[in-house]
C-alpha positions in Angstrom: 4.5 70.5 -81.3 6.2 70.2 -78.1 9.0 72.8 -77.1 12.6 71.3 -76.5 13.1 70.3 -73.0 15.9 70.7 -71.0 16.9 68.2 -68.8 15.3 67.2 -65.7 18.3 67.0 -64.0 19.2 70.7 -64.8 15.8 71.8 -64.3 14.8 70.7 -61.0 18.2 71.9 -59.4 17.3 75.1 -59.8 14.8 77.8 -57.4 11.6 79.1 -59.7 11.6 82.6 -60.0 9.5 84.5 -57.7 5.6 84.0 -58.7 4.2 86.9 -61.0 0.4 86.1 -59.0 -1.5 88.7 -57.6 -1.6 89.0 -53.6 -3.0 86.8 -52.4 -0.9 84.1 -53.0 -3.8 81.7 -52.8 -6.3 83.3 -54.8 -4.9 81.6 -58.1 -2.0 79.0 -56.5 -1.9 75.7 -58.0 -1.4 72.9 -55.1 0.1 69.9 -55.4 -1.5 67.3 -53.3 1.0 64.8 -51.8 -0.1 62.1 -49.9 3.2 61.4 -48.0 2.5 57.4 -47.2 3.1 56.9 -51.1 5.0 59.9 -52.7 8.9 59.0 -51.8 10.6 56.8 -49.1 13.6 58.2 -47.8 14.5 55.6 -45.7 13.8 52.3 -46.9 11.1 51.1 -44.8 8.6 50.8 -47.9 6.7 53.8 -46.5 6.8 57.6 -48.0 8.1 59.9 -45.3 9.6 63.5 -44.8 12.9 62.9 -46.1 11.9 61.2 -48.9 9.4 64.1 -49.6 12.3 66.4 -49.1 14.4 65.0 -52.0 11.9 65.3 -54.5 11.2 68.9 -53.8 13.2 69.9 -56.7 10.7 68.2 -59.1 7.9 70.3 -57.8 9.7 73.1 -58.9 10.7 71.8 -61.8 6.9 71.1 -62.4 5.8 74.6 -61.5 3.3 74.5 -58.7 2.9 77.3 -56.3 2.6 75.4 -52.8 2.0 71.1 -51.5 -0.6 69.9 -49.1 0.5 67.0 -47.1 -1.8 64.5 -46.3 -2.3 63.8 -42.5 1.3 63.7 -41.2 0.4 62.7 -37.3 0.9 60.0 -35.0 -2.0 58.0 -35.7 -3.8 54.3 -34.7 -3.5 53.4 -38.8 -7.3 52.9 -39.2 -7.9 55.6 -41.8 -4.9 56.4 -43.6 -3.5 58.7 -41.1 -6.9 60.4 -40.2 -7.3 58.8 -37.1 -5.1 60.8 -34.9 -3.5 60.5 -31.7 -1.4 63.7 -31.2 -2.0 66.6 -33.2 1.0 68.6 -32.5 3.7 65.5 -33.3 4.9 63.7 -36.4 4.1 60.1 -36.8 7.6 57.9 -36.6 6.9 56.4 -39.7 7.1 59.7 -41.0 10.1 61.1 -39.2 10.0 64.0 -36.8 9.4 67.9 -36.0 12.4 68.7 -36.9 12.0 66.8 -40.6 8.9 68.9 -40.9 10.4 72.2 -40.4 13.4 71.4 -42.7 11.1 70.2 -44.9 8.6 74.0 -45.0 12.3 75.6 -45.0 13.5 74.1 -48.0 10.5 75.1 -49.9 10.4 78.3 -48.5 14.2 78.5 -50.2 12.7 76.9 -53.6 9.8 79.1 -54.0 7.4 76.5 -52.5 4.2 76.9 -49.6 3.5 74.0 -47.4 0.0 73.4 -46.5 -0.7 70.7 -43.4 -4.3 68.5 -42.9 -5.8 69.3 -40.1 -8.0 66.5 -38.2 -10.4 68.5 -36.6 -13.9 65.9 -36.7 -12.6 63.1 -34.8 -9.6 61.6 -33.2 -8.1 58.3 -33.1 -9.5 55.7 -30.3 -6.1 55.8 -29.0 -6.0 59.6 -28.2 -5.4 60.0 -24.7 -8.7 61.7 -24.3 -10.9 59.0 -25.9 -8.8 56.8 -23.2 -9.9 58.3 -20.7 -13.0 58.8 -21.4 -13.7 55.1 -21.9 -11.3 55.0 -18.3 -13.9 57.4 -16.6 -17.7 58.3 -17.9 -17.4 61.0 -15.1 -14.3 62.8 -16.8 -13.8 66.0 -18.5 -12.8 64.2 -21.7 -15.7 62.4 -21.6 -17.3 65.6 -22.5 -15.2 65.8 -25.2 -17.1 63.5 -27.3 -20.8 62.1 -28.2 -21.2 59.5 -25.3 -24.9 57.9 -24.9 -26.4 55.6 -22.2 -26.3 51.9 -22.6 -29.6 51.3 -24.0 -30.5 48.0 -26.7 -30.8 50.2 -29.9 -28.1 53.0 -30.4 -29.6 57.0 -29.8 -30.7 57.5 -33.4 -30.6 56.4 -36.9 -27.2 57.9 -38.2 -25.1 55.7 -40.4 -21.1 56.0 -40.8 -19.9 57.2 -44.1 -17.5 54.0 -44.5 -20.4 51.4 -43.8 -23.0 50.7 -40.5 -24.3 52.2 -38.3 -22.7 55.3 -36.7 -22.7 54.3 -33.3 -20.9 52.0 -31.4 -20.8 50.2 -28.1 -18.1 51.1 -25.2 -17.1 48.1 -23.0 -19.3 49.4 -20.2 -22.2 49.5 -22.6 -22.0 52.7 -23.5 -22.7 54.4 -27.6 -20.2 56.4 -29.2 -20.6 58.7 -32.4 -18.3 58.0 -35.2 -19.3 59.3 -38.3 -16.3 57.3 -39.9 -14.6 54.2 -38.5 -15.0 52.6 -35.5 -11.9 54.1 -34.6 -12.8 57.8 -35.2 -15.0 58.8 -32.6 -16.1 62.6 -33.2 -15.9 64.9 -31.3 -17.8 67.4 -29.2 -17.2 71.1 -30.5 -19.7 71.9 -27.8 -16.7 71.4 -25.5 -14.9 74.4 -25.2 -11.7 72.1 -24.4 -11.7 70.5 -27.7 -11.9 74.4 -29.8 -9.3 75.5 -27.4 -6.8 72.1 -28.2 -7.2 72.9 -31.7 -6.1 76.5 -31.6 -3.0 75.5 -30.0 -2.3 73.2 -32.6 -2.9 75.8 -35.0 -0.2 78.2 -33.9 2.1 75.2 -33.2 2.4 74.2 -37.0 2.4 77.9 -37.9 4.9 79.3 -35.8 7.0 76.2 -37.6 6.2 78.1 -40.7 3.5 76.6 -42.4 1.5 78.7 -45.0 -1.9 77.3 -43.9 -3.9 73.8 -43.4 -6.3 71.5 -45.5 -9.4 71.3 -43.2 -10.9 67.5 -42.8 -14.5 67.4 -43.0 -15.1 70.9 -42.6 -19.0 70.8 -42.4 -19.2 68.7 -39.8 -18.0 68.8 -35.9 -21.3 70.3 -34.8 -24.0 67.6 -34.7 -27.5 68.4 -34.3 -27.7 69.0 -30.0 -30.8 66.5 -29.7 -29.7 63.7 -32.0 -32.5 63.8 -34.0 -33.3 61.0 -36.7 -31.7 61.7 -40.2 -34.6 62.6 -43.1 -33.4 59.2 -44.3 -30.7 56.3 -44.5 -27.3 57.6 -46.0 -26.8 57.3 -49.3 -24.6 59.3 -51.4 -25.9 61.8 -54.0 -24.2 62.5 -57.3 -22.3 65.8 -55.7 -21.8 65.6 -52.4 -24.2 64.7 -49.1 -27.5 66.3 -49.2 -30.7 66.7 -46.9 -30.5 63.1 -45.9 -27.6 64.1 -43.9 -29.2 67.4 -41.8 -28.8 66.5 -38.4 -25.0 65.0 -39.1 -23.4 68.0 -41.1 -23.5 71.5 -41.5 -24.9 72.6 -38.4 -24.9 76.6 -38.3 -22.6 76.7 -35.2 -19.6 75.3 -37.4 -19.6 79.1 -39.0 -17.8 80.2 -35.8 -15.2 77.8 -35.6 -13.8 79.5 -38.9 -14.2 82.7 -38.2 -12.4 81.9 -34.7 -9.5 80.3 -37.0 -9.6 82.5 -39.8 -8.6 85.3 -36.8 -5.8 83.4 -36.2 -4.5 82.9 -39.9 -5.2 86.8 -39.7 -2.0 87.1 -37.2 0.6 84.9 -39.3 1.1 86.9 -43.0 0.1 84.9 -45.9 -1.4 81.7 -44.6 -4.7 80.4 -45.5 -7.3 77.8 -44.5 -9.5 75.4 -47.3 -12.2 73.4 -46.4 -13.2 70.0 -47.5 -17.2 70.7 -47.4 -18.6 67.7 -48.9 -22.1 69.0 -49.8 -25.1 68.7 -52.6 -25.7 72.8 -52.8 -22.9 75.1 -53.9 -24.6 77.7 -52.4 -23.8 76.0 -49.1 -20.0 75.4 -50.0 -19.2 78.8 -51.1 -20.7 80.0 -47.3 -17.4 78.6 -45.9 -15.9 80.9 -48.1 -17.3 84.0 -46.5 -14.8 87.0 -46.3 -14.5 86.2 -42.5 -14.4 82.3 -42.6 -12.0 80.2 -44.5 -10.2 81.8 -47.3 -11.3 78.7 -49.8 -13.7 76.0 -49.9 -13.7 73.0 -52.0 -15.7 72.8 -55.4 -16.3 69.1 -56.1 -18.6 69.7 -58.2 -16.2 68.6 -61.6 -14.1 65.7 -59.8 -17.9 64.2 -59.5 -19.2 64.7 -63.2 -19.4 62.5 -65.8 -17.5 63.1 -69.4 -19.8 65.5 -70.5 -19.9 68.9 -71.5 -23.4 69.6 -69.7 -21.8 68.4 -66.8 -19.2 70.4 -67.1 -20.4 73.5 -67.9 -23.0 73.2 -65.6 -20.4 72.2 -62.9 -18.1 75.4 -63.8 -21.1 78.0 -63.9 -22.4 76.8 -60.7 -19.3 77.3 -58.8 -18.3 80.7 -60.2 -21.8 81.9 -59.3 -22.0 80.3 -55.8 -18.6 81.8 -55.2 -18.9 84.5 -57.1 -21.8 85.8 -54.3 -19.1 86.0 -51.7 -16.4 87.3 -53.5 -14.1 84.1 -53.1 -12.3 82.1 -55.3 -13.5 78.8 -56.6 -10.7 75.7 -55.3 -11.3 73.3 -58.4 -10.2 69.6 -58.1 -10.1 67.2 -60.5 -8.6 64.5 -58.8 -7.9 63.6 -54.9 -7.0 60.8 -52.0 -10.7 59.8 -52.0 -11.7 59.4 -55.8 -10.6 56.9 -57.9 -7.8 58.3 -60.9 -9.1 60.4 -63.6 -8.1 58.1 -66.2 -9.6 55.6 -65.1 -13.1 57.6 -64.0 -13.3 58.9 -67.7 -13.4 55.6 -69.1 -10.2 54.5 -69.0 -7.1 53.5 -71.2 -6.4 56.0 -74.6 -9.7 57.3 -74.5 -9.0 58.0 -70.0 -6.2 59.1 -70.9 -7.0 62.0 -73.5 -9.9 62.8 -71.4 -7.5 63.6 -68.9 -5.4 65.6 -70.7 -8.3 67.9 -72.1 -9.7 68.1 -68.6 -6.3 69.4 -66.9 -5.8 72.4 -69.7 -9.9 72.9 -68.2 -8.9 73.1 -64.8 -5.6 74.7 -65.5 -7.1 77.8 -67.4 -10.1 78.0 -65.0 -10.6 81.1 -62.7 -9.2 80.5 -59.1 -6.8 77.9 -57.5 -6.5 74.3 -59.0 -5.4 71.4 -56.7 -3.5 68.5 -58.1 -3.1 64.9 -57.1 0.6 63.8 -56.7 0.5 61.4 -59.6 -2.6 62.8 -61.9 0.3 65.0 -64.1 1.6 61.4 -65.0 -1.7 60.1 -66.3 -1.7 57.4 -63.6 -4.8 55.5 -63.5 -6.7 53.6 -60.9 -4.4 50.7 -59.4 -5.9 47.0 -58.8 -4.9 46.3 -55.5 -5.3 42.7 -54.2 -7.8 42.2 -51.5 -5.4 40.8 -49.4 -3.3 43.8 -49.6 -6.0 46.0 -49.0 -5.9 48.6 -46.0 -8.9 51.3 -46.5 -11.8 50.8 -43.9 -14.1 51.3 -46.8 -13.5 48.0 -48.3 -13.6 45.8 -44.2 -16.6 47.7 -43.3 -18.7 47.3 -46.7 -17.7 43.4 -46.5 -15.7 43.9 -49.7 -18.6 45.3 -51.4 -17.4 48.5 -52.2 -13.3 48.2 -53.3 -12.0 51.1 -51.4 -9.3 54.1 -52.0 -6.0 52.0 -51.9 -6.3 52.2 -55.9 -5.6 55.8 -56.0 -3.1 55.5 -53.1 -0.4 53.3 -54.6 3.1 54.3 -54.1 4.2 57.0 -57.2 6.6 56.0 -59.8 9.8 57.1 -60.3 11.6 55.5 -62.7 11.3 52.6 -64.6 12.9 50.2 -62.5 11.3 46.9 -60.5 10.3 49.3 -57.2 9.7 52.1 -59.4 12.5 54.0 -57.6 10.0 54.6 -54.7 12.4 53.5 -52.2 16.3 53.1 -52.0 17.8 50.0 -53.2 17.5 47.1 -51.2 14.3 48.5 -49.2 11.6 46.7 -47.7 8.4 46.2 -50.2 6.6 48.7 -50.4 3.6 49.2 -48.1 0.9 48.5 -51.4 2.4 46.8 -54.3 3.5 48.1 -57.4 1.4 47.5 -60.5 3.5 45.6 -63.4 2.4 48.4 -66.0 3.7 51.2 -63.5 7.0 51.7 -64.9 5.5 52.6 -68.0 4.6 56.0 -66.3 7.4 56.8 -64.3 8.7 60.2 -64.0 12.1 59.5 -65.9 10.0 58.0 -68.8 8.1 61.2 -69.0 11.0 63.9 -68.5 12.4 62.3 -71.9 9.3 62.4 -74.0 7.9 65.8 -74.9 4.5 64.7 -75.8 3.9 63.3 -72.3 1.2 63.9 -69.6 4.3 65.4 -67.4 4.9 67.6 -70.0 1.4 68.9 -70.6 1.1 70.0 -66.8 4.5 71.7 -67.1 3.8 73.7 -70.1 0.1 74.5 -68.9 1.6 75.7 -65.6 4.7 77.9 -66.9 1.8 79.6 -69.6 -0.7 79.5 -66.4 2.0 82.0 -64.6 2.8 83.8 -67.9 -0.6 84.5 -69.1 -2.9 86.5 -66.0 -6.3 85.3 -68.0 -5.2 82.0 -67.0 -6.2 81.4 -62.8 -6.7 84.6 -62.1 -8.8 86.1 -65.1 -12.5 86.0 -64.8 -14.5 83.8 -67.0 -17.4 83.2 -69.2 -18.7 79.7 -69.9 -20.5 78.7 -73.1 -21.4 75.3 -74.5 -22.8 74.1 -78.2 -23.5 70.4 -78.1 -20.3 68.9 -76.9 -18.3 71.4 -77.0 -17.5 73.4 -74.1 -16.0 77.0 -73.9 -14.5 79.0 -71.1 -13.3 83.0 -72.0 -10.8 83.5 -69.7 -9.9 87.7 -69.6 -6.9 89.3 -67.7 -5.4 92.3 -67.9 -6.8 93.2 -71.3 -5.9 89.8 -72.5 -8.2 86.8 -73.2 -7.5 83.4 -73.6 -10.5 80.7 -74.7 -10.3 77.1 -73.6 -11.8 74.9 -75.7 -13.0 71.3 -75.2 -14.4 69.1 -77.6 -15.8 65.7 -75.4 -17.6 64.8 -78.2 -16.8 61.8 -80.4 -16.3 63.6 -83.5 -13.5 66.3 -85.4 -14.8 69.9 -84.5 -13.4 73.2 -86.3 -13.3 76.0 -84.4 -12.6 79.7 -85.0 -9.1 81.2 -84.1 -8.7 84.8 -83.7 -5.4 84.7 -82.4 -2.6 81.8 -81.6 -2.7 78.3 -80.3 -1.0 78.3 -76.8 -1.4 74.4 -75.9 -3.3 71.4 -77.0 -4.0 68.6 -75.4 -3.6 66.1 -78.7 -1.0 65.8 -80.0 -1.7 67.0 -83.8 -4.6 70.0 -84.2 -4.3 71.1 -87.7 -5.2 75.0 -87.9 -5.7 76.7 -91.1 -8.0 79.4 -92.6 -8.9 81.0 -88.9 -10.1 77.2 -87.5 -8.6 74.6 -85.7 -9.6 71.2 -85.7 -10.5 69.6 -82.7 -10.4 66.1 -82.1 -12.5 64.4 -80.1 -11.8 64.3 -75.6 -9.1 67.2 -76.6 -8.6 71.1 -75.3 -7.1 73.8 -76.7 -6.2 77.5 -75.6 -6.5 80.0 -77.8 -5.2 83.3 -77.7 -7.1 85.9 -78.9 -4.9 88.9 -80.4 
């Protein structure tokens, strides 16, 4: 049953104790993923911001995270979500200013809490001063500073854009530019010296304003193949990530350096770190980011693109504790993220979504390593239906509609249970995607007060997470009978099993020792078994 709960109010007034993880701090840290658009408006214009971010550190703390990556923060055109950027070393307006920032990483800093920035290094925004003046001049330096191609009737090669078309585009003066993304994202040239040089002054300009480290967009890419070569084939997503249909686009061998280049710099600022988003079909590949002197983590997508099975899954955590396990890093699990559509809704969807979800955050919570967490996946939120005609991700304009886009995991996060959701102050504008009529229901108020809660399970699972060290930082064995997957998690003489039954029907299984957490809400134990329903976890303690 659930423990009594103080009151949020109390709670979330109040600094977390110093973490009991082991140095390094990110090794085992659970992030919290904010996506600053939607999170909390501080100043009424309908759109998430700094300030508004700011106020609601408290309830981080209160949650029990370790450190928050903000989504792209920047001045930006507003083609992709902020990941079309203009000026890398400035705060968008609609977001507030430098200065916010560095109250912002100072108040955490005072609560217990890391700040992590995204970091843009692919592409820039078509109104970047150098993209301008390379369209201004073919003759310039910063024409060189991106993949320009002769006018010509067919583009250079057969690349196609992730978000729809081809990958190449004409300039007024008939001209092709590379974009791998939208129209408005031409990629850059990493062959340029100029462009790795810009970069590293960016780098040192966020963490001299005390950052602990930076998400880093589209990791695998920046070098392109140097002759433009034909892809293998069209693109076409695989079930993991981007495979050998994408070899002359990503993961070129040169990219290596880049890290090792900023993983130097990290080196001179104590306790910061770089992860990678490295979209790719071979974990092998992934966990090479990961190298002792490249980035300190690399995403493992592998479980935030598996069905609601225990092959899956326990195929999906083996892989990535062997892959990672070669070169002595950490796996960076994710469940859910800016990109994917909710949890929930992925596993299927109303009560049966939802207790799929639950079982699936005790997995990812007990699992070896760091776990990242959407801003809104601790309160069960599922995928939102956003009109078309409210619609702002490129995906949906550049497919034609036929493919519906990431605003349904983007929708601004619920509060409290009033009409705006308490996203803004009252009397704001609207909010800058509307608020689903059934979002109340999940608001953060709602859940404070009711112990058997989604909010409540993350905030039990995280204050055992930093009592028990077989929970994150452990290692781990992974077993699986039928439907029923197993993961012995061992630290410091102590082990703790996570069990998940996603199967359809009651399971027993053998307890050695005491029930830390469930994910449903009643699991009968008597005679040395528990019984496990169906989509539920457990943690067992052995004694």
């Amino acid at each position: 049953m659930p423990a009594r709960l103080v009151t949020a109010r109390s709670a979330m007034e109040q600094p977390r104790p110093a973490s009991q993880s082991p140095s390094p701090w990110w090794r085992s840290a659970v992030v919290y993923q904010v996506y600053l658009r939607s999170f909390a408006d501080g100043n009424g214009d309908g759109i998430g911001d700094l300030t508004g971010l700011r106020a609601r550190l408290p309830y981080l703390t209160w949650l029990g995270v370790d450190a928050l990556w903000i989504n792209p923060h920047y001045p930006s055109g507003g083609a992709d979500g902020g990941y079309d950027v203009i000026d890398y070393r400035a705060v968008d307006p609609d977001y507030g200013d430098v200065a916010d920032l560095e109250a912002l990483v100072a108040d955490a800093r005072r609560l217990g809490l890391r700040v992590l920035l995204d970091v843009v290094p692919n592409h820039t925004s078509d109104q970047h001063p150098w993209f301008r003046a390379a369209l201004a001049d073919p003759d310039s330096p910063e024409a060189m500073r991106y993949h320009f191609a002769p006018p010509s009737e067919e583009p250079p090669n057969n690349w196609q854009s992730l978000f729809g078309g081809p990958a190449w585009s004409r300039t007024p003066d008939g001209r092709w530019y590379l974009h791998l993304f939208a129209p408005e994202q031409p990629d850059l040239n990493w062959r340029d010296p100029a462009v790795a040089a810009d970069f590293e002054k960016t780098l040192r300009f966020w963490l001299d304003r005390g950052v602990s480290g930076f998400r880093v967009d589209v990791a695998y890419g920046l070098f392109k193949d140097a002759g433009l070569r034909d892809n293998p084939g069209a693109y076409s997503p695989t079930l993991f990530g981007h495979g050998p249909e994408q070899a002359m686009t990503w993961n070129q061998p040169e990219v290596h350096d880049v890290w090792r280049r900023w993983r130097s710099i990290c080196d001179e600022y104590p306790d910061t770190m770089l992860v990678g988003e490295v979209c790719l079909a071979d974990l092998e590949q992934v966990a090479l980011y990961s190298r002792p002197d490249e980035m300190h983590q690399s995403f493992s997508f592998r479980l935030l693109k598996s069905p609601w099975s225990a092959e899956a899954f326990a195929d999906g955590v083996r892989t990535a504790l062997d892959a990672f396990g070669r070169v002595q890093a950490p796996v960076s699990w994710v469940l859910g993220n800016h990109d994917k559509d909710r949890l929930v809704t992925r596993f299927g969807g109303g009560a049966v979504g939802a207790a799929r979800a639950r079982a699936a955050a005790l997995l990812l919570l007990a699992l070896p390593g760091s776990a990242y967490v959407y801003a809104g996946d601790e309160l069960g939120l599922p995928q939102a239906e956003v009109p078309d005609e409210a619609k702002r991700d490129p995906i949906f304009f550049r497919s034609a509609g036929a493919r519906a886009g990431r605003d349904g995991c983007r929708v601004p996060m619920p509060w409290n249970a009033s009409a705006g959701v308490g996203f803004s102050p009252r009397g704001a504008a609207e909010p800058w995607l509307p608020i689903p009529a059934g979002w109340p229901r999940s608001a953060v108020s709602r859940q404070t007060r009711d112990g058997g809660s989604m909010l409540h399970l993350y905030r039990r699972a995280l204050a055992l997470r930093a009592e028990h060290p077989a929970l994150g930082s452990g290692a781990a064995t992974v077993s699986r009978r039928g439907d029923v997957l197993t993961v012995r998690c061992t630290g410091e003489g102590r082990t703790v099993r996570c069990v998940v039954n996603m199967g359809s029907g009651t399971v027993l299984v053998r307890s050695r020792g005491t029930v830390l957490l469930a994910s449903a809400e009643h699991v009968p134990s008597s005679g040395g078994s528990v019984a496990l329903p169906p989509d539920s976890a457990v943690w067992l303690a052995e004694d």
